[in-house]
N, C-alpha and C positions, 0 to 999 in steps of 0.2 A: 201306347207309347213304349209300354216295357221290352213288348216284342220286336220295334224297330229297333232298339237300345241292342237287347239281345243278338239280331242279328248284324249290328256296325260293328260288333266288337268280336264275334265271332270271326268275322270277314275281314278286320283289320289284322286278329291274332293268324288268320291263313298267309295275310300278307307279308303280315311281321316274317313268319317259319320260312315258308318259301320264298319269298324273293331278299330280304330284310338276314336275315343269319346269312346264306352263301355271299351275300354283297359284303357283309363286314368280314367274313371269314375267308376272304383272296384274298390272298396278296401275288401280286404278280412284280416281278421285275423285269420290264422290255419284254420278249416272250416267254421269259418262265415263270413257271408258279412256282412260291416259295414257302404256300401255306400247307398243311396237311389235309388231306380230303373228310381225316376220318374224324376232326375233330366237327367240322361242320355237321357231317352224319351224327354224329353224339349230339350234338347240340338240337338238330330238325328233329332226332327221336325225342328228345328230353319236353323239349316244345310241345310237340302233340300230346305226347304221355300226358305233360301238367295242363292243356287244353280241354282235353279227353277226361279230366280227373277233376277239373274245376265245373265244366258242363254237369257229369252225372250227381255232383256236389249240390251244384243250385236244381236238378232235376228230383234229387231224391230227397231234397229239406228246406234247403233257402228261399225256393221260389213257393209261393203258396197258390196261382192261380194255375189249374190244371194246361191249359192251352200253352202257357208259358215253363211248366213244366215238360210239357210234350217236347213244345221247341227243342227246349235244353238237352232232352234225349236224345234225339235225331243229329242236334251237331255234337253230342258226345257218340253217339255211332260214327258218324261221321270222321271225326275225330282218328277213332277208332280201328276203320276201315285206312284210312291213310298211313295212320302205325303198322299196320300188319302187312301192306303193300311194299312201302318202305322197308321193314325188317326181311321180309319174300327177297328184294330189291339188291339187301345189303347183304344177305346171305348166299345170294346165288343162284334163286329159287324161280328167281322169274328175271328176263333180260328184255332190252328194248331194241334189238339189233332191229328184228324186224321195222321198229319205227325208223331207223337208222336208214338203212338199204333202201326203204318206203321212199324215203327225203333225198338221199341221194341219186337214186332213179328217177326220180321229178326232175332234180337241178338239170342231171343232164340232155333230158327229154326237152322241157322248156326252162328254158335259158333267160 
């Protein structure tokens, strides 16, 4: 029971970050946006960092059964791996044109 627990809230805190912060953090007027991009990036970093940092928390004290401590590793790796993608992402370091061009290639292929 602990590990389905473990895993709802894991999976809710990904939903909270990624979809849950950019939704509260638009604002749009008619077609313009009138919110800042960088505060939402500040906030999806902030989010993972204290995900990442609560995971290896209950991995390395709180949780006392090993199996459930493993869990708690893996989605603080996890975590972890999405921080560094993210910062890659925000710095410059890695871009998604190609996924870009990928999608718009499609569109115009099949319509």
């Amino acid at each position: 029971m602990q590990r389905l627990s473990i895993q709802c809230l894991n999976v809710a805190l990904l939903a909270l970050i990624f979809i849950g912060i950019p939704a509260a953090t638009r604002g749009q007027w008619g077609n313009w946006q009138i919110s800042a991009a960088a505060q939402s990036q500040r906030l999806m970093f902030w989010g993972l960092a204290l995900a990442a940092a609560g995971n290896a928390a209950a991995a390395l004290g709180l949780i006392k059964s090993r199996k459930e401590r493993k869990l708690c590793g893996e989605w603080a790796a996890a975590f972890v791996a999405l921080l560094l993608v993210q910062y890659a992402f925000h710095r410059g370091y890695v871009n998604f044109d190609w996924l870009k061009q990928s999608l718009v290639w499609l569109q115009k292929h099949f319509p």
